[in-house]
C-alpha positions as a Python dict, from the first residue, in 0.01 Angstrom:
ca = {
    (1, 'X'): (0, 0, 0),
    (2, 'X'): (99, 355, -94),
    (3, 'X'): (67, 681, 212),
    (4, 'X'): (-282, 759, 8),
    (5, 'X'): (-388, 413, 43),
    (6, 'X'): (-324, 337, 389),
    (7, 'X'): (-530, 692, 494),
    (8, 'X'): (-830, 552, 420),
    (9, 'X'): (-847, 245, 570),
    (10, 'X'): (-678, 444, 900),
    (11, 'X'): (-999, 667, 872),
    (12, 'X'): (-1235, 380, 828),
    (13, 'X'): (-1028, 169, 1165),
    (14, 'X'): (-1127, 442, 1349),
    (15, 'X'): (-1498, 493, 1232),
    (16, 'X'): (-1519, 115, 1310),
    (17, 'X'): (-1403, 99, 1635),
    (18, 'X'): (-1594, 419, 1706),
    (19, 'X'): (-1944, 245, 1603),
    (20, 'X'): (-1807, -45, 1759),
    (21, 'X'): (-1778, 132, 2064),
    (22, 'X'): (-2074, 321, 2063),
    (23, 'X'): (-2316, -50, 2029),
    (24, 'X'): (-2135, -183, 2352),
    (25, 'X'): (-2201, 107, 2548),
    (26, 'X'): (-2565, 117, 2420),
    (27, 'X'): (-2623, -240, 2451),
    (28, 'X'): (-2689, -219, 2890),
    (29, 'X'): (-2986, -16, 2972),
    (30, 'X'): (-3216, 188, 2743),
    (31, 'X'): (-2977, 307, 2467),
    (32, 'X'): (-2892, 693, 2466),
    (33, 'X'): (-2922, 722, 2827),
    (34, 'X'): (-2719, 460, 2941),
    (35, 'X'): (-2433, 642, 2805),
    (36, 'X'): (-2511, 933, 2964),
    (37, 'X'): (-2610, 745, 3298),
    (38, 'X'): (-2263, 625, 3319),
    (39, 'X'): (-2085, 1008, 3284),
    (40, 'X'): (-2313, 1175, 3515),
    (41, 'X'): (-2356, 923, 3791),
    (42, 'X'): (-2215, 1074, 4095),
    (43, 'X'): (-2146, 668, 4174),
    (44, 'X'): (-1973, 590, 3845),
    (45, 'X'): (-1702, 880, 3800),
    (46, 'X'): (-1814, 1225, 4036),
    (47, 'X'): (-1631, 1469, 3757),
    (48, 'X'): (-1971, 1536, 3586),
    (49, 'X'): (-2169, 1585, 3888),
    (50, 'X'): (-1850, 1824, 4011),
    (51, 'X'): (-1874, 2033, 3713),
    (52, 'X'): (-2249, 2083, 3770),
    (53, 'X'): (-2161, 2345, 4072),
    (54, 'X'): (-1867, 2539, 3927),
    (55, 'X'): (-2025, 2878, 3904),
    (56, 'X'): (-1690, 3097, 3792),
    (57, 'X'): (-1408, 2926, 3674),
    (58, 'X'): (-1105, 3145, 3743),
    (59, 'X'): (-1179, 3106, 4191),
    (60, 'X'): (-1266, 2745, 4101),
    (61, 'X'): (-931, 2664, 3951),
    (62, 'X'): (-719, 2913, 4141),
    (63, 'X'): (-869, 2766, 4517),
    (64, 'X'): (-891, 2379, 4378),
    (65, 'X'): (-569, 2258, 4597),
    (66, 'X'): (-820, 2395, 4909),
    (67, 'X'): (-1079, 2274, 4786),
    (68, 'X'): (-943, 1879, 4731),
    (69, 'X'): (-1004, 1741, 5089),
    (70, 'X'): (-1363, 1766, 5064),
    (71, 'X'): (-1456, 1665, 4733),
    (72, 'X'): (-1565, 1308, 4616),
    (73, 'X'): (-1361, 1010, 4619),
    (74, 'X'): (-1223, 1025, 4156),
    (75, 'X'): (-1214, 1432, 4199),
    (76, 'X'): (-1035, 1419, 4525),
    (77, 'X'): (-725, 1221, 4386),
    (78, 'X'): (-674, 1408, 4073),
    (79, 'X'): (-603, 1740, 3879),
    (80, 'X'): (-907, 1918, 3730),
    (81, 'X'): (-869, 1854, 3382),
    (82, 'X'): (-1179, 1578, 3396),
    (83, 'X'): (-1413, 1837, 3570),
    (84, 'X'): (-1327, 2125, 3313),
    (85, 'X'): (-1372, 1916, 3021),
    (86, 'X'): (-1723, 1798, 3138),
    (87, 'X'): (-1769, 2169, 3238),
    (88, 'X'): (-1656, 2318, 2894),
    (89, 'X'): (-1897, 2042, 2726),
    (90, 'X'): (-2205, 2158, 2984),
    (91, 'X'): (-2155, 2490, 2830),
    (92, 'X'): (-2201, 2420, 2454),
    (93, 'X'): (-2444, 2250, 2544),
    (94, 'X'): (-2654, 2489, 2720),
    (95, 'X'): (-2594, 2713, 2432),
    (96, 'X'): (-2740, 2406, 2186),
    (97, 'X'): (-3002, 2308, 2388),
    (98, 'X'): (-3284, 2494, 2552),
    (99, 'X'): (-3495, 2383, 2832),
    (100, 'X'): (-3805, 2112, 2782),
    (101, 'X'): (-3659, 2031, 2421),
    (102, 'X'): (-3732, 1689, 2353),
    (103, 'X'): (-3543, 1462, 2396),
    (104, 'X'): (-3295, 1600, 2635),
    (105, 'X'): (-3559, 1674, 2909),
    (106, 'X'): (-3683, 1337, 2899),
    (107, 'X'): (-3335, 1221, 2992),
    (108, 'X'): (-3309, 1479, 3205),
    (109, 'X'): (-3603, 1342, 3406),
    (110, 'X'): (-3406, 985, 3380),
    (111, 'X'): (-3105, 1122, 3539),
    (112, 'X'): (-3264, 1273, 3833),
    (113, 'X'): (-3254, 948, 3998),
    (114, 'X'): (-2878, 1038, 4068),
    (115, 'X'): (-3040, 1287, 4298),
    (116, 'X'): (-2883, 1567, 4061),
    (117, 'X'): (-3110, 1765, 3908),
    (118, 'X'): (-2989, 1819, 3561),
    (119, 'X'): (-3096, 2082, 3334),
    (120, 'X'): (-3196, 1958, 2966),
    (121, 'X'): (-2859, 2111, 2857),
    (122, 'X'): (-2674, 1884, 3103),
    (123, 'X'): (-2836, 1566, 3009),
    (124, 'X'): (-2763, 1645, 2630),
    (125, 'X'): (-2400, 1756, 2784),
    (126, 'X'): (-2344, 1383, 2940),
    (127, 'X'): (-2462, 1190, 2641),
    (128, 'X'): (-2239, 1397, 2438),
    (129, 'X'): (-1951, 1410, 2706),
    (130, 'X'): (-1978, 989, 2643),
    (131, 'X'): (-1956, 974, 2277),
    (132, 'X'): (-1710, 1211, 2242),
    (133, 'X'): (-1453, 1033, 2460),
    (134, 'X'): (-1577, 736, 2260),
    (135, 'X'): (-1436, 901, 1994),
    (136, 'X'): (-1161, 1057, 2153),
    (137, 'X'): (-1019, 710, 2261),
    (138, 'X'): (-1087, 587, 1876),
    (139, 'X'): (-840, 840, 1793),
    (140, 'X'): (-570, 697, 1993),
    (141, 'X'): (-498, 462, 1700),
    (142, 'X'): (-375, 724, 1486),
    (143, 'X'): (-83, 824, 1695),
    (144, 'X'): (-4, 449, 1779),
    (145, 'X'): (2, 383, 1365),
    (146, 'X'): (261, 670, 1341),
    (147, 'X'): (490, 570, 1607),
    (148, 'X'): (455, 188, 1523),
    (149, 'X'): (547, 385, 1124),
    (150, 'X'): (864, 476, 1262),
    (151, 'X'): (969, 132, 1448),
    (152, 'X'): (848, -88, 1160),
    (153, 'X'): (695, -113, 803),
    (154, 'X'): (417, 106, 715),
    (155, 'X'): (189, -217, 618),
    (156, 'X'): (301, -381, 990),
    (157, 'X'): (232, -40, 1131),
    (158, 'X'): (-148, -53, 1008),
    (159, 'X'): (-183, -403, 1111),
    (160, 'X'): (-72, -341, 1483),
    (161, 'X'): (-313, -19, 1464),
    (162, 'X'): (-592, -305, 1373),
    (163, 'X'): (-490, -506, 1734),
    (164, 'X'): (-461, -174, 1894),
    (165, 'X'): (-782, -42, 1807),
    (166, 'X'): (-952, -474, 1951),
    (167, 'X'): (-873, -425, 2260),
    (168, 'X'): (-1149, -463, 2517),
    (169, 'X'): (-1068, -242, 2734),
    (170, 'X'): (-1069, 63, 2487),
    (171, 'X'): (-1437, -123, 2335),
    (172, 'X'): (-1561, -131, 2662),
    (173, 'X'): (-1479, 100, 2869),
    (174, 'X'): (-1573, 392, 2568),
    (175, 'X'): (-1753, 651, 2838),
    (176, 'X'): (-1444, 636, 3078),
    (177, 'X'): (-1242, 978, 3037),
    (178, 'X'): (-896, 747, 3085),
    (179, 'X'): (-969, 684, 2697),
    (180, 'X'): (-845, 1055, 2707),
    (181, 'X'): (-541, 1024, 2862),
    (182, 'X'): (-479, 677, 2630),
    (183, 'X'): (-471, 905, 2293),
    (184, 'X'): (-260, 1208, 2510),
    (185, 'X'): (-2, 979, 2606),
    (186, 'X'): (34, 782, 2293),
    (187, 'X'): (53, 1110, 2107),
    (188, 'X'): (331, 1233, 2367),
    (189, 'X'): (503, 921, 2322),
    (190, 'X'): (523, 925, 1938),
    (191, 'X'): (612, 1298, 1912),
    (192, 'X'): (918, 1240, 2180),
    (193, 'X'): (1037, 965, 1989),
    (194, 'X'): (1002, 1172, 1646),
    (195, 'X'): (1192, 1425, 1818),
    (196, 'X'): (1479, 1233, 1947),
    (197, 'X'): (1466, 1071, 1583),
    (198, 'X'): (1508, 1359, 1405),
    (199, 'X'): (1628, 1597, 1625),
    (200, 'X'): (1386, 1871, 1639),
    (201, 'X'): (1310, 2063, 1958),
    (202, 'X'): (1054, 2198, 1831),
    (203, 'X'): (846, 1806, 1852),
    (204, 'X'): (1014, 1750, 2206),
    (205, 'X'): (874, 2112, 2294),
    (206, 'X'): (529, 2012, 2161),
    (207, 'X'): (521, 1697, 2332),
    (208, 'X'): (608, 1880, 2710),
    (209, 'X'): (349, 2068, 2621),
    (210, 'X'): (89, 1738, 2523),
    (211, 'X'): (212, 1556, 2843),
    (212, 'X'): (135, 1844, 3110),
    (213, 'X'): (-219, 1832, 2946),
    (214, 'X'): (-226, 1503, 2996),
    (215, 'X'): (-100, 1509, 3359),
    (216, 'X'): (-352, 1789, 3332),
    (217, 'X'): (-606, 1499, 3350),
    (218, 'X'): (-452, 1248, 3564),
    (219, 'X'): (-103, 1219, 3767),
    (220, 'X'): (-58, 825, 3705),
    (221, 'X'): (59, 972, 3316),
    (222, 'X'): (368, 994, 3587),
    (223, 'X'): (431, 671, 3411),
    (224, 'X'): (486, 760, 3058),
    (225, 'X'): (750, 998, 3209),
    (226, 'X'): (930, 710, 3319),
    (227, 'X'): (867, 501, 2991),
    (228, 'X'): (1063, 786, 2801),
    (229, 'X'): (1360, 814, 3098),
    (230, 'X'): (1371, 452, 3001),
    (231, 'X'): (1335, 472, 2650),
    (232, 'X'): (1609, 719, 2646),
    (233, 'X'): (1824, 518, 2875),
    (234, 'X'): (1807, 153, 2703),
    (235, 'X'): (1823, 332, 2384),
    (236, 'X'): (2157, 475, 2466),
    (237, 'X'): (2331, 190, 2669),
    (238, 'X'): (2238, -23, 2310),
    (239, 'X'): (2414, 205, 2119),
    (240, 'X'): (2825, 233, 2120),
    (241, 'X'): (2817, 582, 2104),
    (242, 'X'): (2661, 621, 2428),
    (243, 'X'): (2852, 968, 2531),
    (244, 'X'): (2716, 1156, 2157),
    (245, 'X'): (2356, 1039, 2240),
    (246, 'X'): (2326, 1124, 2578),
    (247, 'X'): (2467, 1429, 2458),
    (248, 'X'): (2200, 1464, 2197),
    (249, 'X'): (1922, 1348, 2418),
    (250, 'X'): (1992, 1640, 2746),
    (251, 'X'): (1872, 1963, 2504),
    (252, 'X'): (1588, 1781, 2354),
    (253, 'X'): (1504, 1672, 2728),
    (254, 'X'): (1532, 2038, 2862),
    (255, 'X'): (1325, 2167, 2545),
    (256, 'X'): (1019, 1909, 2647),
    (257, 'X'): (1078, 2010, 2974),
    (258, 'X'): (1030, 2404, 2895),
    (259, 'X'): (699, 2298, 2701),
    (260, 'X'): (590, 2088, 3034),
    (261, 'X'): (647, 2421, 3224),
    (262, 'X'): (535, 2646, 3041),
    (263, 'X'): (164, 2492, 2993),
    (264, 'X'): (153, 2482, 3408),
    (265, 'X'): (286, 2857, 3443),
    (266, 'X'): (35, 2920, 3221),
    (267, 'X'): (-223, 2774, 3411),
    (268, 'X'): (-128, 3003, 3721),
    (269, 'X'): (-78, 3302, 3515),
    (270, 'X'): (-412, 3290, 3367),
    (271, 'X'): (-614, 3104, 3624),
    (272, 'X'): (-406, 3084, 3940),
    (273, 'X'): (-426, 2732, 3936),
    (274, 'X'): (-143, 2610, 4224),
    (275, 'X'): (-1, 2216, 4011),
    (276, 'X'): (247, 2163, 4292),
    (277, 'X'): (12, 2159, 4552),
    (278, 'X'): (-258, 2003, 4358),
    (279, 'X'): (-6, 1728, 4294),
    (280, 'X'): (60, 1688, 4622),
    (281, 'X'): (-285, 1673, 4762),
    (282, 'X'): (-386, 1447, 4465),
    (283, 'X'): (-106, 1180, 4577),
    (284, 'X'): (-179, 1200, 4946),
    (285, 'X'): (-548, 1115, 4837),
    (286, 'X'): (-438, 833, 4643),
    (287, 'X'): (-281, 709, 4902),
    (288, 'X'): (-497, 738, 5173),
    (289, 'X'): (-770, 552, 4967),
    (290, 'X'): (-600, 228, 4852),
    (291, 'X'): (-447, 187, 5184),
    (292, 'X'): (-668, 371, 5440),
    (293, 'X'): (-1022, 357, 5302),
    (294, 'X'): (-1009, 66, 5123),
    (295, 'X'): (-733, -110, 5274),
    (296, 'X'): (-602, -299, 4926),
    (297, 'X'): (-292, -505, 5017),
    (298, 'X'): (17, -501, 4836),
    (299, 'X'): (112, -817, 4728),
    (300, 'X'): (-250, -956, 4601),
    (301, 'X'): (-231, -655, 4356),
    (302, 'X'): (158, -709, 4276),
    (303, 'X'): (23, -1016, 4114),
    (304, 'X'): (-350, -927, 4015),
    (305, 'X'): (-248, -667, 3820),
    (306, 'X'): (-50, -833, 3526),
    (307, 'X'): (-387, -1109, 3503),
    (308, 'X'): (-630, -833, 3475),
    (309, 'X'): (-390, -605, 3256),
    (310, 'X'): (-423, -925, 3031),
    (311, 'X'): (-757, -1007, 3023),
    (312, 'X'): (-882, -656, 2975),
    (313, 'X'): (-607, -627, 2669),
    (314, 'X'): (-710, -955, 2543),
    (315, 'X'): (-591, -1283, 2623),
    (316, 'X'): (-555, -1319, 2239),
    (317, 'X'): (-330, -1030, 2162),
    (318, 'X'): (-145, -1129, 2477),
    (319, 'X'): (-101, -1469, 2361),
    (320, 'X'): (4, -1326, 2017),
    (321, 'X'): (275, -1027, 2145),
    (322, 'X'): (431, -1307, 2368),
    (323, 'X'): (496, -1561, 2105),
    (324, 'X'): (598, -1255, 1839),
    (325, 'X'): (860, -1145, 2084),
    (326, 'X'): (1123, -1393, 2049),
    (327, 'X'): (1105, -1376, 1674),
    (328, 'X'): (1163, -970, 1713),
    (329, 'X'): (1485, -1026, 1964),
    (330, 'X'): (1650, -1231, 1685),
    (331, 'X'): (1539, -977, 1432),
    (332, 'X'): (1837, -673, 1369),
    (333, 'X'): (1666, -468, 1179),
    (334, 'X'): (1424, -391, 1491),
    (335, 'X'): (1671, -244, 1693),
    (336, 'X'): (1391, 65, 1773),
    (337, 'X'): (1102, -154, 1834),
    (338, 'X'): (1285, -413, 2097),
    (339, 'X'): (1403, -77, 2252),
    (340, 'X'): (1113, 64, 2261),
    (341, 'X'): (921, -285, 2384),
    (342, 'X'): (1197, -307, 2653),
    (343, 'X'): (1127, 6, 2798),
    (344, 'X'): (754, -32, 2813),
    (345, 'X'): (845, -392, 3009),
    (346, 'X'): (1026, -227, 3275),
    (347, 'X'): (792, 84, 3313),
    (348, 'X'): (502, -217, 3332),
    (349, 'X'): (763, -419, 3627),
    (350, 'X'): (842, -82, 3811),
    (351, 'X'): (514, 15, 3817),
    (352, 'X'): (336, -312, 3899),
    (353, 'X'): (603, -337, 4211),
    (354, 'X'): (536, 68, 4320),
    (355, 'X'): (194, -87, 4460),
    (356, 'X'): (43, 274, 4322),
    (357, 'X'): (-216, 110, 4125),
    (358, 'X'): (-415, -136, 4353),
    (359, 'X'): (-718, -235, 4113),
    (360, 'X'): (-940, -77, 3824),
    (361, 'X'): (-664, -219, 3634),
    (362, 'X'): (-870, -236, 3307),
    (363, 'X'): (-926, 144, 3337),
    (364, 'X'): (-604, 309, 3496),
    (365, 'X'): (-355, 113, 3243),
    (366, 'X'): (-481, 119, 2924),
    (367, 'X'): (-261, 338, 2837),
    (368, 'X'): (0, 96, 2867),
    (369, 'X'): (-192, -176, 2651),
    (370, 'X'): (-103, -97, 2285),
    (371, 'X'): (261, -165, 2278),
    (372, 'X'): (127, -543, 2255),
    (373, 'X'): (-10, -453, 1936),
    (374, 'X'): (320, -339, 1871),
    (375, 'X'): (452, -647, 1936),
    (376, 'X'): (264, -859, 1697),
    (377, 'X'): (215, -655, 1418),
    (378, 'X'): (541, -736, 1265),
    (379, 'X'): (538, -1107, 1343),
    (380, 'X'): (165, -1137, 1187),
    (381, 'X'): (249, -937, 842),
    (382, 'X'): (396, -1202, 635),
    (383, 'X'): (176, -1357, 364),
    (384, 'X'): (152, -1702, 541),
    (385, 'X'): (40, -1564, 832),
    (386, 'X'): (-282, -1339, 723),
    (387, 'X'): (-513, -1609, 803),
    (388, 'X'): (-361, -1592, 1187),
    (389, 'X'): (-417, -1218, 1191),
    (390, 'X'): (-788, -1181, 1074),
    (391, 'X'): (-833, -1516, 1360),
    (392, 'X'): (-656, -1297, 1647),
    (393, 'X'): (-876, -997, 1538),
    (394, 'X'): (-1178, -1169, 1565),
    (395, 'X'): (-1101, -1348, 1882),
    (396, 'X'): (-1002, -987, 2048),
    (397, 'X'): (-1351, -853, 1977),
    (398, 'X'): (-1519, -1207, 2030),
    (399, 'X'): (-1377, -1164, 2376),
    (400, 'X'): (-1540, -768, 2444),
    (401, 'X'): (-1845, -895, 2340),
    (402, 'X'): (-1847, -1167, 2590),
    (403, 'X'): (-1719, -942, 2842),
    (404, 'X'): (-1975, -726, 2786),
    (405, 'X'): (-2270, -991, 2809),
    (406, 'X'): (-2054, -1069, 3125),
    (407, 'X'): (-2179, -760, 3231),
    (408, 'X'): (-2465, -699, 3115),
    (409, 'X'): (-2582, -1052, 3313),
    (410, 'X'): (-2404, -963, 3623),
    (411, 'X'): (-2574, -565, 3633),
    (412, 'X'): (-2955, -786, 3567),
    (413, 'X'): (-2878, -1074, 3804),
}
């Protein structure tokens, strides 16, 4: 395939796994407000509901570190990004939608079980707020094709974008605003490694600037920043001029560094908002609630988490990356992809061992899921293996719809 051929079939991967995504989430419940049940229950993720009483914005965002110890149990261990975002959608929508128009004040009568009280706008706002991170986390495979573009073939890059765009966790959990942080991340990981590729500080400036966003959202992105210390590091201990590209990596590391800053003094110029302190009262949170509130113990998660990171990537595109891996290791000419796999195994090791992440597994690392795809994408393009790849694909969404009937018989039962 030809650039103008592959485009179109990029386009039509995401439209798939779009309407893909949109069917499971309407398939519980009675479809369009399910969706929006799911964003706006103060039970499900609290950021909606939160948004619902900012009155001013600037005092919101300048007195949120004050503010943190009282709110509800998602808002109280992260940075606002969530809330504004549900906020910002609120407001289109009350420009969109007036009161008593049908059939937005029917939902809105739906989603006053939450105890709530929604305006018409806001129940318009939550279905919307749910298909557009639908969407959003669709979009994640376009950054994932361009960095798997620059580690392999352009054909093996589509066909991990395929695996990356079956896995259940991003069909399933398609209202869940993590979906967000999945396509910030990925696109902060392939413009760093663009950057260090070609040597532009202008990408690793652009990608300090996409990563505070995305720490604008959620801290455990904390991750990714270790992925590319490790990225950087394995990538230079494999080469044997290790002095010239630790040389080369320290100004592109400053320049993403500058963008990182600069989007947070920003922030305080404009709004006041304190990150620091918000950081600090988001981690104390964290902590308090895995190991005070809900007393989760270390070592059942150490080893829970790699069995649910599986299952909720697929068990088939875990079997697949696994077996691919030794054929890669043997393979010279994928010096950047083993690098770039080996990096994203220790970030998975360190962070499994922190003990930070003590269940929701499914939801908090799915960022961390599509290197797998990565893995097997090169293995599974070869012409006697096509039948394999259309088998794994097929398995991988056989398995979210199962987990969704799962589900759906477990919420009915």
């Amino acid at each position: 395939m030809t650039p103008k051929e592959r485009e179109p079939w990029l386009f039509l991967l995401v439209v798939l796994v779009f309407v893909l995504q949109l069917a499971l989430i309407n398939a519980v419940g009675a479809p369009w407000i399910s969706p929006g049940s799911i964003v706006i229950s103060p039970n499900a993720t609290t950021y909606f509901a939160l948004s619902m009483s900012i009155k001013d914005v600037h005092p919101w965002v300048a007195g949120y570190h004050d503010a943190m110890a009282s709110l509800p149990y998602h808002a109280r261990t992260h940075p606002p990004g969530i809330t504004l975002f549900f906020y910002g959608v609120r407001k289109l929508m009350a420009v969109a939608v007036p009161e008593d128009m049908l059939p937005f004040s029917t939902w809105a009568q739906e989603y006053r079980i939450f105890g709530l009280g929604p305006t018409s706008a806001d129940a318009a706002a939550a279905v919307a707020s749910a298909f557009l991170i639908a969407l959003l986390g669709a979009l994640s495979i376009v950054p994932i094709y361009l960095l798997s573009k620059e580690l392999m073939p352009a054909q093996s890059a589509l066909r991990a974008a395929v695996l990356a765009g079956t896995i259940p966790a991003l069909l399933l959990l398609s209202a869940s605003p993590d979906l967000i942080v999945l396509t910030l991340t990925a696109t902060v990981l392939w413009l760093s490694y663009l950057a260090w590729k070609q040597a532009r500080p202008w990408l690793a400036f652009t990608a300090g600037l996409v990563f505070a966003l995305s720490a604008f959202f959620s801290l455990g992105v904390v991750a990714v920043g270790l992925w590319l210390a490790l990225l950087a590091f394995v990538g230079a201990a494999r080469r044997p001029d290790r002095g010239a590209a630790v040389r080369a990596f320290l100004p592109l590391a400053l320049t993403g560094f500058a963008g990182f800053a600069l989007f947070y003094l920003g922030l305080h110029l404009v709004w006041g908002y304190q990150a620091v302190e918000v950081a600090r009262q988001a981690l104390f949170a964290h902590r308090d609630v895995t190991t005070v509130e809900t007393a989760r113990t270390y070592w059942k998660w150490v080893l829970m988490n790699p069995v649910e990171f599986s299952v909720f990537a697929g068990l088939p595109l875990v079997i697949a990356a696994r077996w691919a891996i030794p054929e890669l290791r043997r393979d010279s000419g994928r010096r950047g992809l083993n690098t770039f796999l080996i990096a994203f195994a220790l970030t998975f090791i360190l962070l499994d061992l922190s003990g930070t992440v003590r269940g929701e597994v499914g939801r908090i690392w799915l960022f961390l899921m599509w290197p797998l795809a990565m893995a097997a994408g090169p293995a599974l393009d070869r012409p006697h293996r096509h039948g394999v790849f259309i088998i794994i694909v097929m398995l991988q969404v056989l398995q979210a719809l199962l987990m969704r009937t799962h589900i759906t018989l477990y919420s009915v039962l």
